[in-house]
C-alpha positions as CSV (number, residue, x, y, z in Angstrom):
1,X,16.4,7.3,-29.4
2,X,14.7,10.7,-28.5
3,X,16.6,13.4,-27.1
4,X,15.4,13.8,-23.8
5,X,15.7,17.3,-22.0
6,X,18.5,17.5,-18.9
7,X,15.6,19.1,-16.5
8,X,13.3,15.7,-17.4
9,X,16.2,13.2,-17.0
10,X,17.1,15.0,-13.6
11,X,13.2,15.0,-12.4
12,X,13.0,11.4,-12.9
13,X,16.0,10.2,-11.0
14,X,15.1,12.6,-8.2
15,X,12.0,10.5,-8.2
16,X,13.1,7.6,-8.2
17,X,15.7,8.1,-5.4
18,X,12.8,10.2,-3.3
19,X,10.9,7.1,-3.6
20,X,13.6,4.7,-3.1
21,X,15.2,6.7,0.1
22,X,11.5,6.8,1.1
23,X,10.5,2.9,1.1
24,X,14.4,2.6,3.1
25,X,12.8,4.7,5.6
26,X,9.3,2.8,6.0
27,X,11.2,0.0,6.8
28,X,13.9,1.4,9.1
29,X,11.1,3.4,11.0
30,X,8.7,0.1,11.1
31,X,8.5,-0.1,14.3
32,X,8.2,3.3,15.7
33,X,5.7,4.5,13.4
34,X,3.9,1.0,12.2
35,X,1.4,3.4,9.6
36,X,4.5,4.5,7.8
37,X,5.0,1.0,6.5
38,X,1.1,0.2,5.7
39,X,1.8,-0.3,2.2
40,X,-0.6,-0.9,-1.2
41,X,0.7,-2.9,-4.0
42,X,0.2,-2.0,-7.6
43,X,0.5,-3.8,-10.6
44,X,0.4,-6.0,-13.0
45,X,1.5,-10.3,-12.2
46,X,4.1,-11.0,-14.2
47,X,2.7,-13.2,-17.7
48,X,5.0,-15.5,-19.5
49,X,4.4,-16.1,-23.9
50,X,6.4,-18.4,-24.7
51,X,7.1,-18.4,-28.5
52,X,9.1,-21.5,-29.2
53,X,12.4,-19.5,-30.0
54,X,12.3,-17.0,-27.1
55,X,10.1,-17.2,-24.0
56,X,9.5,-13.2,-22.4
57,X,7.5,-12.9,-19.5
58,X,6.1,-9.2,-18.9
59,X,4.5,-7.8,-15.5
60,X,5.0,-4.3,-13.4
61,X,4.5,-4.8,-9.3
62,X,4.8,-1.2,-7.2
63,X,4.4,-1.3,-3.7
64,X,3.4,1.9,-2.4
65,X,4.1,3.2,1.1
66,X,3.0,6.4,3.0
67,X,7.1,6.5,3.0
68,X,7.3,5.8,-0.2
69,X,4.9,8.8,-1.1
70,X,6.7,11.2,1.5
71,X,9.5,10.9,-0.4
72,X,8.5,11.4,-3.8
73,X,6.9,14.7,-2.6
74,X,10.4,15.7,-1.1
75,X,11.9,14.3,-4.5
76,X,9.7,16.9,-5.9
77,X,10.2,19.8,-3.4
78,X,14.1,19.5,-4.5
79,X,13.7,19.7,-8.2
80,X,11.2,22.5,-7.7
81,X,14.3,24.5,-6.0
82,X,16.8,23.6,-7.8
């Protein structure tokens, strides 16, 4: 596996946990601020290949929130700083 610099691994899990915290907050906040939680979904449906000996089944859904991108900026703000 690639060594991976600290400052990368640390920019990604801020991400990840903006845009997590985020998505919590669209849907705690639902229905106070209703545009908040107007989300967009991204992605590709999961596909199943089934090879006799092993099945996988593949597919990548993100659903995106004004939340969601509120906190990935903050996520972002932070690692600036820090």
């Amino acid at each position: 596996m690639a060594k991976v610099p600290k400052n990368t691994l640390i920019l990604i899990v801020l991400l990840i946990v903006g845009s997590l915290l985020g998505s919590l907050l669209g849907i705690l906040v639902k229905d106070i601020f209703p545009f908040l939680y107007s989300s967009q979904t991204i992605g590709f449906s999961p596909t199943t290949i089934d090879l006799a000996a092993i099945t996988v089944t593949l597919g990548l859904i993100i659903k995106i929130n004004i939340a969601t991108v509120i906190g990935f900026f903050i996520a972002l703000f932070i690692y600036t700083r820090l």
